[in-house]
C-alpha atoms as one frame of an Amber mdcrd trajectory, in Angstrom:
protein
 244.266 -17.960 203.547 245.368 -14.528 203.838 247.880 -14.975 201.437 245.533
 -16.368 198.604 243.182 -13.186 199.678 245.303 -10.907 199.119 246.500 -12.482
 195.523 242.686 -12.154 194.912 243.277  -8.457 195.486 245.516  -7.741 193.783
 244.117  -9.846 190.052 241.306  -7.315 190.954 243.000  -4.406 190.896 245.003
  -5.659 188.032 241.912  -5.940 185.934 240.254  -3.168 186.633 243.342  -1.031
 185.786 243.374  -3.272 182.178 239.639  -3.156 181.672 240.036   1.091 182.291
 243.103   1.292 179.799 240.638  -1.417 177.188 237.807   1.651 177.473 240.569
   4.516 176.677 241.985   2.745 173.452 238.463   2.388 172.356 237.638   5.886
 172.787 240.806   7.033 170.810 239.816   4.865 168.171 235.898   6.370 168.482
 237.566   9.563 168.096 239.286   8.709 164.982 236.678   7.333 163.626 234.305
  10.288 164.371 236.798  12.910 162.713 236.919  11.325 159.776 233.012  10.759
 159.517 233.045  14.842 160.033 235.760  14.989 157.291 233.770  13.071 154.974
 230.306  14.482 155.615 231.679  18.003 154.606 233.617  16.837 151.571 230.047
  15.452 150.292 228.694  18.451 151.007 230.390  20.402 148.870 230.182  18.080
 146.027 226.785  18.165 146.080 226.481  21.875 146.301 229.465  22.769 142.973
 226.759  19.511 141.662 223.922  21.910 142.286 226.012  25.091 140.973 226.748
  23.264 137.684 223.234  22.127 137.315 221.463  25.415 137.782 224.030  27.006
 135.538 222.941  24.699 132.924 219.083  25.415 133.730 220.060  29.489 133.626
 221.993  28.910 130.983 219.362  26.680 128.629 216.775  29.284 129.932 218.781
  32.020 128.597 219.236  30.458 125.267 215.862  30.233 125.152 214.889  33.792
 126.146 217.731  34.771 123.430 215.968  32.834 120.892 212.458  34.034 121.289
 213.602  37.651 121.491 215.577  36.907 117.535 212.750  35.174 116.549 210.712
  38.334 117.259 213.007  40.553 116.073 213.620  38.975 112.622 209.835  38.914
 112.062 210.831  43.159 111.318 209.756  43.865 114.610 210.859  47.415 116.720
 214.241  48.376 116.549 217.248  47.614 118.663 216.901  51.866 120.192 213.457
  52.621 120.080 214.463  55.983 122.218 216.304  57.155 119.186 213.032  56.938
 117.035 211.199  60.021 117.069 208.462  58.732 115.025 208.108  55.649 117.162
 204.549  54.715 118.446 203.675  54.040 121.895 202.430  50.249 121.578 205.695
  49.811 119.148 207.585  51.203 122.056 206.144  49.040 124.965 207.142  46.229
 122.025 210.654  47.591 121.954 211.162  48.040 125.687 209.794  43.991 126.388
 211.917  42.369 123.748 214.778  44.638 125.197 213.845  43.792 128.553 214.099
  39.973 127.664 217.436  40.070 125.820 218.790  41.854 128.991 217.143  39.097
 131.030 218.982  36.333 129.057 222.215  37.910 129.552 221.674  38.160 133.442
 221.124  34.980 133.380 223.765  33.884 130.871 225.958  35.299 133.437 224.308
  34.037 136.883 225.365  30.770 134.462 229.095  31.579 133.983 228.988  32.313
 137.856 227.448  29.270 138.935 229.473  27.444 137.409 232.890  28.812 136.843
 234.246  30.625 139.975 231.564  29.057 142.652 232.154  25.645 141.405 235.030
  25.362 141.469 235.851  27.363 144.983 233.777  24.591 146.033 235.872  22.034
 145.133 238.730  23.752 146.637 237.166  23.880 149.565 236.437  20.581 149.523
 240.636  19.389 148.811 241.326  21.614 151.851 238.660  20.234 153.935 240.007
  16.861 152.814 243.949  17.612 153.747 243.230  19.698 156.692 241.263  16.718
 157.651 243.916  14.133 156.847 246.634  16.386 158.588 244.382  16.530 161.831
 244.103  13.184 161.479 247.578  12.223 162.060 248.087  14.489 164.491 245.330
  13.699 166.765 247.181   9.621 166.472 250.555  10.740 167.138 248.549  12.475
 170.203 246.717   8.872 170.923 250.386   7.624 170.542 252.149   9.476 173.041
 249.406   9.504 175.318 249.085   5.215 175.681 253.380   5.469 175.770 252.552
   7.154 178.710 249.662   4.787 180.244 252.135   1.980 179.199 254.906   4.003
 181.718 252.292   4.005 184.254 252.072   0.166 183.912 255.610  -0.319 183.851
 256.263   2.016 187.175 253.467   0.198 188.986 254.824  -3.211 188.518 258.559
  -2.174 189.601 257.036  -1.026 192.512 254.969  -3.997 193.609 258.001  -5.902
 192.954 260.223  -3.462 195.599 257.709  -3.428 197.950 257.017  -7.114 197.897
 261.105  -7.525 198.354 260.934  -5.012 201.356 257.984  -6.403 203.100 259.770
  -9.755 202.784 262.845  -8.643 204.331 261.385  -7.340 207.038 259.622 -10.414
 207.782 263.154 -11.981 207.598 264.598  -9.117 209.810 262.207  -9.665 212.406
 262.668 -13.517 212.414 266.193 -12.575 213.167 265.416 -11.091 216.225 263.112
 -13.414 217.224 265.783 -15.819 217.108 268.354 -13.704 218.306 266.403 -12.735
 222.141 265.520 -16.752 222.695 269.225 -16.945 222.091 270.127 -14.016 225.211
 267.348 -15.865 226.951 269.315 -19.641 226.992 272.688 -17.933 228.095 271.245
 -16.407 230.793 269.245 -19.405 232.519 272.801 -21.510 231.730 274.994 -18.894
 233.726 272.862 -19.252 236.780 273.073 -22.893 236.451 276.938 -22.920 236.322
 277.880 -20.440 239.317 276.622 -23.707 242.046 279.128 -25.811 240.113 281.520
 -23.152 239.200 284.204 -25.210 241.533 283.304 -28.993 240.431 283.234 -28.406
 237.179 285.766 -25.868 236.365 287.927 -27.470 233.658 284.990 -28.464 231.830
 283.686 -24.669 232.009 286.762 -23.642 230.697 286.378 -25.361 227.546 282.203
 -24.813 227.212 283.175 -20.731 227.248 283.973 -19.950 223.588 281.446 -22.023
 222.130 278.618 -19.673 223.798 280.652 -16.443 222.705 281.156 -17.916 219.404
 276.908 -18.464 218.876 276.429 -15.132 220.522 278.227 -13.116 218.226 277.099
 -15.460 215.058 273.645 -14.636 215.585 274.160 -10.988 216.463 276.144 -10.732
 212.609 272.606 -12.334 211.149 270.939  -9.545 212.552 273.004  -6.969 211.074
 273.203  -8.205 207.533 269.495  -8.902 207.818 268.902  -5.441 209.147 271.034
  -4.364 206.387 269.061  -6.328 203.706 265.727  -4.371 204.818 267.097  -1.283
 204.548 268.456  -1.499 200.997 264.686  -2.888 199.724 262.917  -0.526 201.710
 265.136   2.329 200.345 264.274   1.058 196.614 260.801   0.631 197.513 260.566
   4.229 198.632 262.276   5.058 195.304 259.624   2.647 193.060 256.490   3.776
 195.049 257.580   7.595 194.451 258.006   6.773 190.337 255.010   5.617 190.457
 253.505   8.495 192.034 254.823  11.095 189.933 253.796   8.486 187.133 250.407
   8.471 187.990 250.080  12.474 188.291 252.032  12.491 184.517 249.332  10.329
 183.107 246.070  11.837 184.728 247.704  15.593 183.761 247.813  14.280 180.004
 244.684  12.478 180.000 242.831  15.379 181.174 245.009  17.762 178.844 244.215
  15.240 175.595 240.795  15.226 176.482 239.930  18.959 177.451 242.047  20.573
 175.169 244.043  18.672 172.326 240.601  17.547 171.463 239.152  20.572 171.313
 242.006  22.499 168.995 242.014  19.127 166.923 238.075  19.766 166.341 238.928
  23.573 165.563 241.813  22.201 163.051 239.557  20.366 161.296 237.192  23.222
 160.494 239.589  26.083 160.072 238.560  28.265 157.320 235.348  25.427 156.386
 232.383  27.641 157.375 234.146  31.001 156.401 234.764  29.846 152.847 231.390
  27.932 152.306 229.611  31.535 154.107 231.742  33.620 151.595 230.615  30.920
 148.265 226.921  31.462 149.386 227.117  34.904 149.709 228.485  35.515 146.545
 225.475  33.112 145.281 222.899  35.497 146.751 224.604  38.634 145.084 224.751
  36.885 141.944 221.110  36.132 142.830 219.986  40.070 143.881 222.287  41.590
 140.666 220.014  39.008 138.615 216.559  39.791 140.522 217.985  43.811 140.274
 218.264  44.075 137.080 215.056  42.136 135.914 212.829  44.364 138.633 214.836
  47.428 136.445 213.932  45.647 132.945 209.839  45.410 134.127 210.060  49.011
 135.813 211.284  50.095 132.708 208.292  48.164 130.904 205.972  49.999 133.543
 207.060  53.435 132.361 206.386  52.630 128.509 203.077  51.101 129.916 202.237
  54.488 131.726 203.587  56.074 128.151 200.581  54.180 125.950 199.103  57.885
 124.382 196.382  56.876 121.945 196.411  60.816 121.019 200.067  60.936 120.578
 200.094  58.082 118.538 197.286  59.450 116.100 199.024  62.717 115.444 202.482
  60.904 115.104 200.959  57.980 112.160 199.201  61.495 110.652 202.793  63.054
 110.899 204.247  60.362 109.585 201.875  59.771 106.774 201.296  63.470 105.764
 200.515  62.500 102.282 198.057  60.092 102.549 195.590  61.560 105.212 196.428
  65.109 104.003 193.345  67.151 102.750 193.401  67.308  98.784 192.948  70.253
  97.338 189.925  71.919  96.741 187.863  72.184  93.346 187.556  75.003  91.476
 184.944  76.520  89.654 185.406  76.122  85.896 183.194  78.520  83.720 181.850
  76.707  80.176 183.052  78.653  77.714 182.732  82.067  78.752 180.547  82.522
  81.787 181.883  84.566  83.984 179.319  83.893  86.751 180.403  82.298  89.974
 178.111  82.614  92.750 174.983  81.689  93.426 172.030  83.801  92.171 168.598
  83.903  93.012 166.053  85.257  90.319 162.828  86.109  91.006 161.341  83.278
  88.525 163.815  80.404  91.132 162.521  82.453  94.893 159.482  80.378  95.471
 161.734  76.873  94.601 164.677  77.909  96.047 163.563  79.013  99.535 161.328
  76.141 100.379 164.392  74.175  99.697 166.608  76.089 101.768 164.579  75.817
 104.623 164.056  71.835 104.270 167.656  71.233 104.207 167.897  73.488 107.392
 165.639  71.589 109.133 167.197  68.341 108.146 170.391  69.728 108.848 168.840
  70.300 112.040 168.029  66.720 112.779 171.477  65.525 111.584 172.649  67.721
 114.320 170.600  66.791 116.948 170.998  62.854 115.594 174.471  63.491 115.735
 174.996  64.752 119.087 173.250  61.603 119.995 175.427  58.706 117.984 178.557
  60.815 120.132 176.858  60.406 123.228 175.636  56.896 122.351 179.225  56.042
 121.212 180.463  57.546 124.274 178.853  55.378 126.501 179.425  52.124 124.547
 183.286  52.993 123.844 183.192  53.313 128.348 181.727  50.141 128.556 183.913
  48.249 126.286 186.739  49.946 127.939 185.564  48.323 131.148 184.867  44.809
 129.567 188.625  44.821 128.233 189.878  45.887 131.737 187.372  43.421 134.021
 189.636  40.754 132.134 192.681  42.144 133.295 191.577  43.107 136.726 189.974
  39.124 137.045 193.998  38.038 136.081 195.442  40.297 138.410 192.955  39.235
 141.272 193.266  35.688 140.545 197.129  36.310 141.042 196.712  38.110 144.241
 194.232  35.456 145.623 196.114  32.089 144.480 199.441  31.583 146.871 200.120
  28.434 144.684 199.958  27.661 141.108 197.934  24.449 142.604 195.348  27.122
 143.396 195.754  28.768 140.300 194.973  26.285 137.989 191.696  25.784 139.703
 190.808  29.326 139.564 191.336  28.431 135.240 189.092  25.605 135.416 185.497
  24.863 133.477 183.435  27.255 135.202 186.452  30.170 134.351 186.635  29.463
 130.672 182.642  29.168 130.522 182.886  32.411 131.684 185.292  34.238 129.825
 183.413  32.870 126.853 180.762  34.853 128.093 182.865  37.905 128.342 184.592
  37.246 125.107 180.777  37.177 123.491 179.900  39.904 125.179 183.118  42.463
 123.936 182.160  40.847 120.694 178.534  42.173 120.710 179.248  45.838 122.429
 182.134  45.779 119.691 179.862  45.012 116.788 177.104  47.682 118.426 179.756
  50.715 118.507 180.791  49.958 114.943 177.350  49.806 113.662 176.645  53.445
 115.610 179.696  54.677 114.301 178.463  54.146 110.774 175.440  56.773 111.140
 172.305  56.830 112.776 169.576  54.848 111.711 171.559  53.456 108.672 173.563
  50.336 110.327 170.081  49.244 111.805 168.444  49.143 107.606 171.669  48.129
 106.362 171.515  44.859 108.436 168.247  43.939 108.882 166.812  42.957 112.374
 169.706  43.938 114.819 170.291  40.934 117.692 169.022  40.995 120.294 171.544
  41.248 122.629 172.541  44.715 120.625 169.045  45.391 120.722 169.539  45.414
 124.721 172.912  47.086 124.258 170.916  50.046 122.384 168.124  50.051 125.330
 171.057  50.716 127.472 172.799  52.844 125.652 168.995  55.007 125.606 168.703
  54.510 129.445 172.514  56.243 130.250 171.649  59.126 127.359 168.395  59.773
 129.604 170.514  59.318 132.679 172.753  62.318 130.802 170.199  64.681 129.652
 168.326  64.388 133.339 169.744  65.676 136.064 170.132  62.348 138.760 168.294
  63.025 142.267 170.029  63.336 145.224 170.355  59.995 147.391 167.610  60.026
 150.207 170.262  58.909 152.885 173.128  61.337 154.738 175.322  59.106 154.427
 176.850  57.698 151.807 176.303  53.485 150.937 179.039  52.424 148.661 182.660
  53.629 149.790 180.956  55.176 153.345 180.944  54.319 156.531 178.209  50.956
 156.897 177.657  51.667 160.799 176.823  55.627 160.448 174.645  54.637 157.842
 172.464  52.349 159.151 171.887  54.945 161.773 170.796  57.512 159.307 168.845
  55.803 157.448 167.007  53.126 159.835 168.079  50.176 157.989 169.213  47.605
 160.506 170.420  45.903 157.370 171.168  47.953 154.491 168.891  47.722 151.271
 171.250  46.771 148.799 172.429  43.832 151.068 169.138  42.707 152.204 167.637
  43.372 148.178 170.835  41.778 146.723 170.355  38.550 149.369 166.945  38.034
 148.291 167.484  38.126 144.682 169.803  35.689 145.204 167.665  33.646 147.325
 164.749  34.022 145.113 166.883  33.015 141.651 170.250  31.645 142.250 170.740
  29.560 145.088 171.535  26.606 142.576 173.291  29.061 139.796 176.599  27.272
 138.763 179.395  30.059 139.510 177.711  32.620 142.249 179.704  35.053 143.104
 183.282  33.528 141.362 181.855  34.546 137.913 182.025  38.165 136.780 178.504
  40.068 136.144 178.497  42.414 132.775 180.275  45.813 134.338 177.507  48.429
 132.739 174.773  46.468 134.566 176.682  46.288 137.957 177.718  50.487 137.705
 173.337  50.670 136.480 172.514  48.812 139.643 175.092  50.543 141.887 173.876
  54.003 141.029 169.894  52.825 141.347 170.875  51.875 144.839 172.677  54.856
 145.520 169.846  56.932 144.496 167.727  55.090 147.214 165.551  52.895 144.699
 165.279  49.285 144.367 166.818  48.103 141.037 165.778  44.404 141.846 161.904
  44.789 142.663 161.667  44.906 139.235 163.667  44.967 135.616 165.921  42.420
 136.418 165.603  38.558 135.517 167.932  35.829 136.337 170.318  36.353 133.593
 171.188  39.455 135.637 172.163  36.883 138.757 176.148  37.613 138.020 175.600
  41.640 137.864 173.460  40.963 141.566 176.400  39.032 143.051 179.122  41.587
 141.675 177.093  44.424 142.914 176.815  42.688 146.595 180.909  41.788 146.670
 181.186  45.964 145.305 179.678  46.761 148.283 181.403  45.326 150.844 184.532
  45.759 149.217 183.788  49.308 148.889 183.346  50.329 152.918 185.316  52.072
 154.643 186.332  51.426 157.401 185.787  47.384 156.298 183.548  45.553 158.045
 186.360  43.820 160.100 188.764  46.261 161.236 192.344  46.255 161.333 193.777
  46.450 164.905 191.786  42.930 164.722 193.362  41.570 161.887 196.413  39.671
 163.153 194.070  38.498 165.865 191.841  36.943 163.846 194.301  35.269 161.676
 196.218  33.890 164.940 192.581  32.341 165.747 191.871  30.737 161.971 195.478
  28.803 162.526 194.025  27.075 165.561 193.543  23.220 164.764 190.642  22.369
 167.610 187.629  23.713 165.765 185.644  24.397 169.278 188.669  26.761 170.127
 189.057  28.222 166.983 185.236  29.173 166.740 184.893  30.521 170.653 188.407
  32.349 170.231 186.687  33.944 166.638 183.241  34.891 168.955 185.207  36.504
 171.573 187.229  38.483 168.726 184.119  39.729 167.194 182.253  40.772 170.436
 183.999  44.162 170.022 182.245  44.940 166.916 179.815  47.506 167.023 176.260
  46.055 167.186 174.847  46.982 163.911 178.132  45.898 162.201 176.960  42.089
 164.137 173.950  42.289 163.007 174.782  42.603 159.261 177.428  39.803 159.571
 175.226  37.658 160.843 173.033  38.045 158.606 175.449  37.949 155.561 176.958
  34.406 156.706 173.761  32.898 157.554 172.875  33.358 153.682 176.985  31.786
 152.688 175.996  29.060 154.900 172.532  28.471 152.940 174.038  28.916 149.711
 177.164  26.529 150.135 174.629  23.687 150.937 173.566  23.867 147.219 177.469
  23.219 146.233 176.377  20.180 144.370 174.459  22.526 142.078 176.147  25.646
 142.222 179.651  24.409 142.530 180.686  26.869 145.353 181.396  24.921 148.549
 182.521  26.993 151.923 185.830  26.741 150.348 185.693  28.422 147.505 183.019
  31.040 148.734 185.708  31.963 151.126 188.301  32.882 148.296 185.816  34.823
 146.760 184.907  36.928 150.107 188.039  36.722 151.838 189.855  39.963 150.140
 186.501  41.412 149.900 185.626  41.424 153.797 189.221  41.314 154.953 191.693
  42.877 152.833 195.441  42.736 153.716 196.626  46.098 155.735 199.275  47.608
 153.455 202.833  46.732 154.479 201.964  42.735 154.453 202.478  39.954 151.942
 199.000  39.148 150.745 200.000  35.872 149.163 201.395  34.684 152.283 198.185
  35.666 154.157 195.683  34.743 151.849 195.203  31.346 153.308 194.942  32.042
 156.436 192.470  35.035 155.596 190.187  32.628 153.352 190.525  29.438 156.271
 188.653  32.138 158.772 186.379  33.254 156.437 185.570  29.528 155.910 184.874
  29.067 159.515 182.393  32.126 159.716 180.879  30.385 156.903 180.662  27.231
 158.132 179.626  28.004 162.228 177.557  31.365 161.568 175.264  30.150 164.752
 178.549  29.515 167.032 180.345  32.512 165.961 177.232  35.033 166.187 175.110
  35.885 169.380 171.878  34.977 168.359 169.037  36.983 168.285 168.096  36.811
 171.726 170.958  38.704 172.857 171.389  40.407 169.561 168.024  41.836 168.136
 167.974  42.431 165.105 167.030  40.976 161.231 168.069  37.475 160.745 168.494
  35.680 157.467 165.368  33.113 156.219 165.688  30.631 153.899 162.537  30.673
 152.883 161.705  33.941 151.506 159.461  36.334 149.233 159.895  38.512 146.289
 159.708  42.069 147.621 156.181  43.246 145.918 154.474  40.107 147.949 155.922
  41.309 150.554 154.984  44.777 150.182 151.360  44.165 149.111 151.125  41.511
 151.850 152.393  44.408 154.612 149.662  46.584 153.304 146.989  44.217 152.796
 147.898  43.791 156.763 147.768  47.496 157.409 144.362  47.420 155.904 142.993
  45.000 158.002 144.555  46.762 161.524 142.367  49.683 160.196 139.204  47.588
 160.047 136.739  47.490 163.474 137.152  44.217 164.951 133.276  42.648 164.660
 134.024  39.536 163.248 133.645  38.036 166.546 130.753  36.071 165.336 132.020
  34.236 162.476 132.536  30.873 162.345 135.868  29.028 162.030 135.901  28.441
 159.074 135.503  32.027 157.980 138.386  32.662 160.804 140.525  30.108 158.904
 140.332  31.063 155.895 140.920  34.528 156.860 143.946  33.364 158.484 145.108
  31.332 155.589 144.648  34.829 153.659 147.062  36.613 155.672 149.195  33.905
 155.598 149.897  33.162 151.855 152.524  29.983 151.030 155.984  30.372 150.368
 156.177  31.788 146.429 158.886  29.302 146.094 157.952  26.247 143.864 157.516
  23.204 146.183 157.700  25.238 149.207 154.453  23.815 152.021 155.445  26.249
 154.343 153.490  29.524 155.019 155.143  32.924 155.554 154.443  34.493 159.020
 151.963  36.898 159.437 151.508  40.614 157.856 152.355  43.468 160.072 152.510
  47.161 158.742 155.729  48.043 157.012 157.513  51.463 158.341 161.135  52.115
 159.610 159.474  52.150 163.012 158.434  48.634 162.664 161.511  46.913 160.492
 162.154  44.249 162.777 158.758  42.890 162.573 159.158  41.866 158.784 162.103
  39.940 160.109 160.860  37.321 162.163 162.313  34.016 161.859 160.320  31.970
 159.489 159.168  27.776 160.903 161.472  25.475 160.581 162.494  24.654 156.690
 163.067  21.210 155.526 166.725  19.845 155.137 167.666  19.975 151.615 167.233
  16.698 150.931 163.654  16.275 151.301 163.046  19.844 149.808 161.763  19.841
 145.988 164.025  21.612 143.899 162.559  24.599 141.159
């Protein structure tokens, strides 16, 4: 039994040491396997980038082509010359021509050459990157299985050492047994002789021939046995000597394989893994590199070409270029010369003389064509004013168009976003501006051709030229008059919003609260509010009423003016300084918008805010609480949260200088958004905040006026009405307490206090509850 246990041992061992030697062949095959993946991944790699390289050299290359093309087909239409510089006579406009089309040929041959780059030398350094990569690879290869190779020669050693020395042991512990057996044998052996001799010395006389022949037959045994020990102890020694030599092999065997196994696997692996890459990631770095200065040369020498474009841009001289076509063309605009006085035949006279017989004609003509001379003058001076002031405001209708571009640019960080900026509502209204140039254009010409005779010459003028002329009157007054001083210290557009709401006692400005009202009153459903463009005279007529401390909207304007309102409003607030939100806050309140929970985002926003001054609060309060009103008429007026937010997000929070605004944009117009959208969670309301709050149901500002002194009236009367009855008391009360002037509107205003700067607030309590805009009748 403990034979077969111990052959049960030993298979054990046996298989363990096979199944251990089974996992290392696998690994060195794993390993193969793996370095040739690695091989193969990178040789894709750069296929697909000299792919890429070829492909974008054909795009840069078919895009320069095509730049070279337009700029011949522009040129052959006897277009600038090649030098413009060395033109004297060259105009300004012609120049700017000059410079672009230059600027575009030199653009197509930057990127004719980014083309020869791309795909001569960094293609093809690719692909010998990749043959290295794939004999380097190869070469590793075979190295790292001559390494497997030597290695398992090894292991196989091992094997072969452990076996011999089983074997020599097994032989020595087997001769042993054998040696001891001997000796077992050879002490029973003493034992017999011993007992026998006793025996024999009581006989030693009876029996003494018969002992003398039983003698050498003991002797003989005796030393027979004692030779078997010898040769057996002989026997041990020799296997027990070869064991020792087998069991030591296998030792130093053992040590020889775990020193190369740990070796192969901490370090040959390793440098094999290094082989493989050597020189892989410094020649794909240097290929890239060379890519992005390919890249920057290209991107240098177009942001050269444009800067060049700026300074013949900044060059445009509409003087210059008059005296240079008058150079130029001497001849034709030169003065001819002037016509002499030819006597008839003799008469030698050749000035004027006045006889006595001609004094009473002559003189009352003089003096009539002084005094009309007169009134030419004085009708002259006018037209130049009057042309003046039209030329200005077509000069600011052709810029609004540019300045709408440039702000669309600024505000879009896609071309997504872009295109919706371009949509229906955008082309309705630069139609609108379009007309409008067309009219002031048609206006200026028809001053330019005299006074009074463009008017006869066609008729009854339009009448939008007929309100072009009333505003062309209105500035020329504005001119002759000297313009009162504003009422205020401080100053409302471009000033400080907080000192001046102390100054002047206005807890909300007027041109905010007059603005939101007009709004209110007329365009809470106007298609475009606040996206569309107002006419730039009316918005710079309104500006400067406010500024003077009037009301420009009591009165005067109607709600074709709701555009020139809504620009005036986004002026203002555009205009402050410091803005409303200030900039230490800025990154703050960006890292807020990007919040996802919307609970978070809006208490993080609060918190934010709670350092604003309090009459800053108050006006931002108020100004969202209107957004919020006016997005729920999206449906109508086509500006949801959304895209109220793009148009008041550079207005109330412009980007601090030294930032990407189209990377910020977003995030500026998602907070907006949010003030938009939770103006009661993001404001304290007024409660802890007193101050004017924003009602949706409101009056025009005469009602309101007439209504505050129709209530100061009745303070001043002596209360003895105590009799009357209650109906008298009601109708009183429904009196003071006229309905909302809005069309459909059941709801009755509040009651009339006295108006005064003392008592502001009290014109500003909240109005009832208003019905949802569902159930509300529309006007």
């Amino acid at each position: 039994m403990a034979a077969h246990g111990k052959l049960r041992r030993e298979r054990g061992l046996q298989a363990e040491y096979e199944a251990q030697v089974k996992e290392m062949r696998w690994q060195l095959s794993e390993q193969l396997r793996c370095l040739e993946l690695q091989g193969e991944l990178r040789r894709e790699l750069l296929q697909e980038l000299a792919e890429f390289m070829r492909r974008r050299a054909e795009v840069e290359l078919e895009y320069s082509r095509g730049l070279d093309k337009l700029a011949e087909r522009f040129s052959g239409r006897g277009g600038p010359p090649l030098c413009p510089r060395k033109e004297p006579s060259l105009l300004s406009p012609l120049h700017c021509w000059a410079v672009l089309l230059q600027q575009t040929r030199q653009q197509s041959r930057e990127s004719a050459t980014l083309s020869e780059v791309l795909a001569g030398p960094l293609a093809q350094r690719l692909s010998h990157i990749a043959e290295d990569v794939g004999r380097i690879v190869k070469r590793s290869k075979d190295l790292e299985q001559q390494l497997q190779d030597e290695l398992l020669e090894v292991v196989s050693e091992l094997q072969t050492a452990k076996k011999t020395y089983q074997v020599y042991h097994m032989e020595s512990v087997n001769a042993e047994a054998k040696l001891r057996e001997a000796e077992r044998q050879e002490e029973k052996r003493a034992g017999r002789s011993a007992a026998s001799a006793v025996a024999a010395a009581a006989a030693a006389a009876a029996a003494t021939a018969t002992a003398t022949e039983a003698g050498p037959l003991r002797k003989s045994s005796l030393k027979k046995g004692g030779r078997l020990v010898e040769k057996r102890q002989a026997k041990f020694l020799e296997h027990k000597l070869k064991c020792t030599k087998a069991r030591n092999e296998y030792l130093l065997s053992l040590a020889s394989v775990n020193a190369a196994v740990s070796n192969y696997y901490l370090r040959d692996v390793l440098d094999l893994m290094d082989c493989c890459d050597t020189g892989f990631h410094l020649a794909l770095g240097q290929v890239l590199r060379s890519y992005t200065a390919a890249e920057s040369r290209t991107q240098a020498s177009q942001m050269q070409g444009l800067g060049s474009l700026e300074e013949a841009v900044e060059a445009l001289d509409p003087p210059g270029d008059k005296a240079k076509v008058l150079e130029v063309h001497a001849v034709a605009f030169c003065p001819p010369l002037r016509f002499d006085y030819h006597p008839h035949e003799g008469d030698e006279v050749a000035e004027i003389r006045v006889e006595m017989e001609l004094r009473d004609e002559i003189l009352p003509r003089a003096q009539n064509i002084q005094s009309r001379l007169d009134r030419q003058t004085i009708e002259t001076e006018e037209v130049s004013k009057t042309l003046k002031a039209t030329l200005q405001a077509l000069l600011e209708v052709v810029a609004s168009e540019d300045g709408d571009v440039l702000d669309s640019l600024q505000a879009s960080p896609s071309t997504e976003s872009l295109k919706s900026t371009s949509s229906d509502p955008g082309a309705r209204q630069a139609g609108r501006r379009r007309g409008q140039q067309q009219e002031t254009e048609t206006f200026y010409i028809m001053v330019g051709r005299g006074s009074g005779g463009g008017g006869q010459a066609t008729g009854r003028e339009p009448t939008s030229v007929h309100h072009r002329t009333q505003y062309t009157q209105r500035k020329l007054q504005k001119s002759r008059h000297p313009r009162p001083s504003s009422q205020y210290n401080q100053k409302l557009f471009g000033g400080d919003m907080e000192k001046f709401i102390q100054s002047s006692g206005q807890p909300v400005p007027l041109v905010v609260e007059s603005c939101v009202r007009f709004i209110n009153l007329n365009g809470l459903q106007h298609e475009g509010i606040f996206r569309v463009s107002g006419a730039q005279p009316r918005v710079s007529e309104i500006r400067e009423a406010f500024e003077r401390g009037e009301d420009p909207l009591v009165e005067g304007c109607t709600a074709h003016d709701l555009d020139s309102v809504a620009g005036v409003l986004k002026l203002y607030f555009r205009s402050l300084d410091p803005p409303l939100f200030p900039p230490d806050l800025f990154k703050e309140l960006l890292a807020s918008a990007e919040l996802e929970a919307v609970a978070e985002r809006v208490e993080h926003v609060s918190r934010l805010l709670a350092q604003l001054p309090g009459p800053v609060l108050v006006v931002l309060r108020y100004l969202f609480a209107f957004l919020n009103h006016l997005a729920q008429y999206s449906d109508e007026n086509m500006m949801d949260p959304y895209n109220l937010a793009v148009c008041f997000g550079p207005t109330l929070l412009p980007v601090p200088a030294g930032q990407d605004p189209v990377a910020l944009q977003g995030r500026v117009n998602q907070l907006v958004q949010t003030l938009i959208v939770q103006p009661a969670r993001v404001f304290p309301p007024p409660t802890l905040l007193p101050g004017p709050i924003y009602e949706k149901c409101m009056m025009p500002r005469s009602d309101l006026r007439d209504a505050q002194l129709e209530g100061l009236v009745g303070e001043n009367e002596p209360e003895l009405e105590a009799g009357t009855s209650a109906q008298e008391d009601g109708e009183g009360e429904r009196r003071r307490a006229p309905s909302c002037p809005r069309p459909g509107c059941p709801l009755p205003l509040p009651a009339r206090t006295p108006f005064s700067p003392q008592t502001w607030t009290a014109a500003w309590r909240p109005w009832p509850a208003f019905p949802t805009r569902a159930a509300r009748p529309r006007s």
